[in-house]
C-alpha positions in Angstrom: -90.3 -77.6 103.0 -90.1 -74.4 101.9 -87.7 -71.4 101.3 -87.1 -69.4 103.7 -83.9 -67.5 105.7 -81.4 -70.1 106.4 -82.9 -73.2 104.6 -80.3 -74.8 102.2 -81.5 -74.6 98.8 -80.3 -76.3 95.5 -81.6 -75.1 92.6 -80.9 -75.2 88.8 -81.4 -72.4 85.9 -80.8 -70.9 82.8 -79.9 -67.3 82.5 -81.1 -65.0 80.0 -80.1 -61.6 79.3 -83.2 -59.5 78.7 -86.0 -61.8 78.7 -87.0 -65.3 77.7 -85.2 -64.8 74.0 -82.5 -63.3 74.9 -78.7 -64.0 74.7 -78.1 -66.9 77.2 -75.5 -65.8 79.9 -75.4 -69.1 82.1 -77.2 -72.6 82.7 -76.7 -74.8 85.6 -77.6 -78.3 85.1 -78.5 -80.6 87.6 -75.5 -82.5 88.3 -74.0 -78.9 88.8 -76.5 -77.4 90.9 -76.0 -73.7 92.5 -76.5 -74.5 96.2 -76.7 -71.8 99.0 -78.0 -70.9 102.2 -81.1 -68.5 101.4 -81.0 -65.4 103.6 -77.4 -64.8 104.6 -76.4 -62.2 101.7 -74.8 -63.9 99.2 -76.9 -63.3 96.7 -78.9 -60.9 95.1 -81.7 -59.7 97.7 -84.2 -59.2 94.2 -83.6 -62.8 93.2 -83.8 -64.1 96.6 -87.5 -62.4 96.6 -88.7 -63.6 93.7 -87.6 -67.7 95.1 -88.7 -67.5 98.7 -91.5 -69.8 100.0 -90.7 -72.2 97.2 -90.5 -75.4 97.4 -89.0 -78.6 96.0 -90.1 -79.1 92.5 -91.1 -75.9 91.7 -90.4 -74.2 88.6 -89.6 -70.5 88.0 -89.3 -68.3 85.9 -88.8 -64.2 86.4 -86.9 -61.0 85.0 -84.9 -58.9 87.6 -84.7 -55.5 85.7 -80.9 -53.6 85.2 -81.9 -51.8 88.9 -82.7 -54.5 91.2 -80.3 -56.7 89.8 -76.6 -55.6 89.5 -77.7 -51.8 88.7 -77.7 -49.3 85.2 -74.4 -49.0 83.9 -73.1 -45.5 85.5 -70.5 -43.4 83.2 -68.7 -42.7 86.0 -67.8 -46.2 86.6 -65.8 -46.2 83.4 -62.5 -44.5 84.1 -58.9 -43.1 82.2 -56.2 -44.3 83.9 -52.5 -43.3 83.5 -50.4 -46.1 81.3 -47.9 -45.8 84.3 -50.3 -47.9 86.7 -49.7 -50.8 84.3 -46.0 -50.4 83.3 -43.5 -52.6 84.7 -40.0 -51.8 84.6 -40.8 -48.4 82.8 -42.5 -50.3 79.9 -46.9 -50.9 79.5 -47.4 -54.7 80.7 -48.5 -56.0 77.0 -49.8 -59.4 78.2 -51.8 -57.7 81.0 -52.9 -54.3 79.1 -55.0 -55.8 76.5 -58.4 -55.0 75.3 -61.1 -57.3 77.2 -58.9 -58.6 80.0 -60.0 -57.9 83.3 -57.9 -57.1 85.8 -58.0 -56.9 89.5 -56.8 -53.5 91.0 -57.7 -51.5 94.4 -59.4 -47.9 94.7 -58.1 -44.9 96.4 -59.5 -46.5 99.7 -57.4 -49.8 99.4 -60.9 -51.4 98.5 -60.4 -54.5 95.5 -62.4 -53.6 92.7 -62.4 -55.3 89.4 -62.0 -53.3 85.7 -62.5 -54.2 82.2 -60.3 -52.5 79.8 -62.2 -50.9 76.9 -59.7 -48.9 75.5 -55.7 -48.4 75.2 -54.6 -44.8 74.0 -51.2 -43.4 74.0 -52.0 -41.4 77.1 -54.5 -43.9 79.5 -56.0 -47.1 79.3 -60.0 -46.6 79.5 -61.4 -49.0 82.4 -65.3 -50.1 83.0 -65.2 -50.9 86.5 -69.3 -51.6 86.2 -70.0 -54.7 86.8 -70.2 -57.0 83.7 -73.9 -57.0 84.2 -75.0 -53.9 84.7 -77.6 -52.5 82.6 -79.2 -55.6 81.9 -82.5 -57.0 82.5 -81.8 -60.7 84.1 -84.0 -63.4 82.9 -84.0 -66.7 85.1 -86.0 -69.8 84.2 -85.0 -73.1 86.5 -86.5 -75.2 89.1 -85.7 -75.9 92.7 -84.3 -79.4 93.4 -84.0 -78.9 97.3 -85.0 -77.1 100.0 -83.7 -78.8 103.7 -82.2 -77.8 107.0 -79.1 -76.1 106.9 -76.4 -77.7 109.0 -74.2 -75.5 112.0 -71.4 -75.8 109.7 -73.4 -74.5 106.5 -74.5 -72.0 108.2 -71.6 -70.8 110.1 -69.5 -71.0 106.8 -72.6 -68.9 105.1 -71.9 -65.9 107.1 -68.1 -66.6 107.5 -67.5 -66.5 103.8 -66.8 -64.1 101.3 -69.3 -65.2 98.8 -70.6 -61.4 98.1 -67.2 -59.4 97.5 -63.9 -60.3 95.6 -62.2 -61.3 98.1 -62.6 -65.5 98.0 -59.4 -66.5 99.6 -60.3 -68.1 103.1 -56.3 -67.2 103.6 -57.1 -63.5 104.2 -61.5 -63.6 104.8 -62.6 -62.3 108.1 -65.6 -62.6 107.0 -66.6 -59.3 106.9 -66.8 -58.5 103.0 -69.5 -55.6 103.2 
């Protein structure tokens, strides 16, 4: 059977940053295997491409580039922030304002975003709200371990999820994570 929109599809890989020598990022081993239903938006539409009309025991192996996978890093992505959004009680949160943690916040829009704190001065804390990714080249090497019928409920829970934004509490989903 092959990939196509709503198939269920198991498939195993190891991530590379770059290319086929670079820095590995991820692996997924079989007993671990990333399992999704292809075509409902959960993942990258770029790596989706380069997968459908595979089938079951096919290897792959391709490089997204920085802009079809999570984008170039954009300068004004990385931000100054006042110390005050991270004091408590009058006083900077030490164990939360810490070079390298990242930290959930919201925009001015009351949309969850997600920042990495570069930088602590005595004025702002410097955030990279890119995402971790961007900028990089993605290189993918796996094989595809199953392609079958998606169920009702895999499907229904495909496009009632919130597998492509922050947000993965089922609590507070309404599955509408554009």
């Amino acid at each position: 059977m092959k990939i196509e929109k709503n198939k269920m599809v198991s498939l195993i890989y190891e991530l590379r940053e770059g290319n086929s020598e670079g820095m590995v990022i991820e692996t997924l081993e079989e007993s671990k295997p990333m399992t999704f239903v292809f075509g409902t938006g959960g993942l990258l539409p770029s790596f989706e491409s380069k997968l459908f009309s595979l089938e079951t025991g096919d290897n792959f192996n391709f490089v997204l580039d920085a802009g079809s996978a999570y984008g170039d890093k954009r300068e004004d992505m990385i931000m100054n922030l006042p110390h005050s959004i991270f004091e408590n009680d009058g006083k900077v949160d030490e164990n939360i304002c810490k070079v390298g943690n990242v930290i959930p916040m919201m925009d001015t829009n009351g949309n969850r975003v997600t920042g990495t704190i570069i930088e602590i001065s005595d004025t702002y804390v410097r955030m990279d709200f890119n995402h971790p990714m961007a900028g990089a080249d993605l290189c993918f090497s796996g094989k595809i371990i199953e392609v079958r019928e998606a169920t009702d409920d895999e499907l229904y829970a495909s496009v009632n999820s919130c597998s492509s934004c922050s947000n993965k509490s089922s609590d507070s989903c309404s599955g509408n994570c554009s």
